[in-house]
Structure formats: structure tokens, C-alpha cells
N, C-alpha and C positions, 0 to 999 in steps of 0.2 A: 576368648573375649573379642578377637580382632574379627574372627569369622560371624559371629554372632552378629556383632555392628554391619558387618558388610550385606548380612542379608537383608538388613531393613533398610536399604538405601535402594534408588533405583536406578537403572541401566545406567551406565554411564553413557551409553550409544545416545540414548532418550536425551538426557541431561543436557551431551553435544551436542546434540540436534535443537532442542530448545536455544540455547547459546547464539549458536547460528543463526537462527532468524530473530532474534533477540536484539536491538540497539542495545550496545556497549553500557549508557546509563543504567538501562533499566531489565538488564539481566540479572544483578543480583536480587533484586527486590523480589522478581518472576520466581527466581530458584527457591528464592526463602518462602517463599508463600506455597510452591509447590510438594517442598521437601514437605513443610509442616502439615498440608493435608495430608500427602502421602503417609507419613507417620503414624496421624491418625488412622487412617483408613486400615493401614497394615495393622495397628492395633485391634481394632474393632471387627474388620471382616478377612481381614489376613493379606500376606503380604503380595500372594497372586495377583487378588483384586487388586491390591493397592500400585502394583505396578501393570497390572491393564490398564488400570486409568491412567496411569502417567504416562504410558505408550497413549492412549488415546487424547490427551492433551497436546500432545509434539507432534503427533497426526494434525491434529483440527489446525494449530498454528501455522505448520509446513505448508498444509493444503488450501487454507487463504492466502496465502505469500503466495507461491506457484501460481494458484486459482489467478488472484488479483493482478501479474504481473500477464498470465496470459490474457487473460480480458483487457486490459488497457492495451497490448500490442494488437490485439483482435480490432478493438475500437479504435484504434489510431491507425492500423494500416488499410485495414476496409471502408471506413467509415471516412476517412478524409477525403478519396475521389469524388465520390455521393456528396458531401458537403461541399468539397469547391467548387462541385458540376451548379450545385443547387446558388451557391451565393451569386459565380460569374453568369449564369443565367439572367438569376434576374438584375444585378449592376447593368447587365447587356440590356434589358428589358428596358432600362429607364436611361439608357445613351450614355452610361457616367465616361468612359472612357472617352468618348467623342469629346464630350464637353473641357474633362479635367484628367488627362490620365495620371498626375498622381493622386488624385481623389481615387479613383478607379482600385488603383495600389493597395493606398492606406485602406479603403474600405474591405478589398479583399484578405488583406493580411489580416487585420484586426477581427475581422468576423472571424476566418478559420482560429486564432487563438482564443478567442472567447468561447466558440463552442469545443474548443479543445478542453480549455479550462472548467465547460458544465460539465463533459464527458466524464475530464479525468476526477470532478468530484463526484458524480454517481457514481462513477468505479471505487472511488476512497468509503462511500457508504454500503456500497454493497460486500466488498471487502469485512468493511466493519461489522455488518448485521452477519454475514457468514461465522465470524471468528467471535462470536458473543465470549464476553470475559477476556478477550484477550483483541480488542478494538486498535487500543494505541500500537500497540506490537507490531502488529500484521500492518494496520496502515504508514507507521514509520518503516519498517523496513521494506513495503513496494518500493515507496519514495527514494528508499537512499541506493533501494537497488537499482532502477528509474535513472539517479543521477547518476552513479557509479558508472553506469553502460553509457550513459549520453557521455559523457567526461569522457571516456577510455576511446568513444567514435571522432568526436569532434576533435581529440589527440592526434587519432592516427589521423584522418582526413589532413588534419593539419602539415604533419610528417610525409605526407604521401606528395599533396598538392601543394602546399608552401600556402593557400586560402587562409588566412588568420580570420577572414570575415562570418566562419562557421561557428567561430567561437561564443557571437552574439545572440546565436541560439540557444545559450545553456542559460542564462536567465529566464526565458520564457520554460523547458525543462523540470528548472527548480521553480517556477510559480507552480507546476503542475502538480507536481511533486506535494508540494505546502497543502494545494487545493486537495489529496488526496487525504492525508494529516488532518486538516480541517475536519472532513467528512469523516473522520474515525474520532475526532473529538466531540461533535455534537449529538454522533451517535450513542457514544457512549452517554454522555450528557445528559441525554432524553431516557438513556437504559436509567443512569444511576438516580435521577429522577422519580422513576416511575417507582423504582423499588424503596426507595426513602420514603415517598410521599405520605405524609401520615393520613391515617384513617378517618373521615367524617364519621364524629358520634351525636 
């Protein structure tokens, strides 16, 4: 009996792996809703299929998370020389520094985290449309992996250099983070829209 039940269950590797890139809340919801296709599927076209596609589900998830965490490190460590080149040009263009150098400051800091903040939310929607069905997932866990890393650097920095002033970089971090979240939420939003939408008769 015990054997029987064990073959219509899927990998437990798959399972782990879902888990893992899974936020804490809303991993059991994923498992129950995956077990229950799986189930089906094992019914209907057998259990091979039924556990190809759950291996192919913990792919597609794995591979937006990875995907999406390298795209944001791609866009944030190439893409910021080009953008500070681009803003301190033209601040230079129009004398601000001459005039006001903490205008100079504020203008330059605030642009880079604004276009930080569009970046990291095209990366939070491109994420999302990669990972179709599975949008909040992939974009809550870039973000918490996002914070996780910045937390654990702006620690050690701290422990290394005794700079506690690093630390006021983790709020600007988590806005980025939220603005990725964001962009897995509208996206989804617009999916779960389109698929509701009732028919013109």
C-alpha cells in the first residue's frame, strides 16, 4: 500500500527545489495546488508525464529566480557607470555644481535611485512574464534574495570598517526589492484579467 502511494507522489528533489525558491507563506498553497495537478495528470496520462511536468514546473521557477537575480546584478553593475556618466554630464551641462553643490549631490543621488528603481521594476516584470503562473513566487523571492545579500554585505562592511553609515543603503535596497514585487503583481493582474474577462455577446 505504502509503495503504491509513493509512486504517485513526485520527486521529492522537485518538491525541495519548489520549497527553496518558494516564500515561506506561500509554499504550501504552491505544493497543494501542484500535488493536485500532478495527481491528476498521473491519473489521466501517467505518472512519467505527471512527474516531467512537475520537474518542468521547478525548472521554469528555479530559472526566473537565477534568470532575474542575474539580470538585476547585469543592470545594476553595468548600467550604473553609463547612467551616472549620463546624469553628471548633463548637472555639468547646466553649472549645478558651480551654483549649488548640495543641489549637485541631491540631484545626482536621487536620479541614479530613481532610474535604479525603473530598472529594478522592468527587471520585476520581466521576471514575472518569464515565470507565467508562477509571477508572485519568482518576483518575491529575487527581492528577498536582493535583500538577504545586501543585509549580509552592508554587515560585513560594517564588521570590517566600523562605517555604520552603509547601513542607510538598505532602505533604498528594499524599495527596490518592493518595486520588483510590484511589477510581479500588476503583471499577474493584467494576466488574471485577461483570462477572467468575460466574453462580448
Amino acid at each position: 500500500m505504502s509503495s503504491q502511494r509513493d509512486v504517485v507522489q513526485p520527486s521529492r528533489i522537485a518538491v525541495w527545489s519548489i520549497t527553496l525558491f518558494t516564500p515561506a507563506g506561500e509554499a504550501e498553497s504552491i505544493l497543494g495546488d501542484l500535488l493536485e495537478e500532478f495527481s491528476h495528470l498521473a491519473s489521466k496520462s501517467g505518472v512519467a508525464f505527471a512527474r516531467c511536468w512537475y520537474w518542468r514546473q521547478t525548472v521554469k521557477t528555479a530559472a526566473a529566480v537565477v534568470g532575474g537575480f542575474l539580470l538585476r546584478w547585469f543592470v545594476s553593475r553595468l548600467s550604473d557607470p553609463a547612467i551616472k556618466g549620463a546624469i553628471e554630464s548633463l548637472l555639468d551641462r547646466h553649472w549645478v555644481y558651480g551654483h549649488d553643490p548640495h543641489a549637485y549631490v541631491f540631484w545626482l543621488t536621487s536620479s541614479m535611485l530613481i532610474v535604479r528603481l525603473i530598472a529594478n521594476t522592468l527587471v520585476g516584470g520581466f521576471v514575472a512574464v518569464v515565470a507565467k503562473g508562477r509571477e508572485m513566487t519568482a518576483t518575491m523571492t529575487l527581492g528577498l534574495v536582493g535583500d538577504v545579500l545586501a543585509i549580509h554585505a552592508s554587515l560585513l562592511t560594517v564588521a570590517k570598517t566600523g562605517d555604520h553609515g552603509v547601513l542607510w543603503t538598505l532602505p533604498h535596497t528594499f524599495a527596490f526589492s518592493i518595486a520588483i514585487v510590484v511589477a510581479g503583481a500588476i503583471v499577474r493582474t493584467r494576466r488574471s484579467g485577461t483570462t477572467t474577462r468575460p466574453s462580448a455577446t
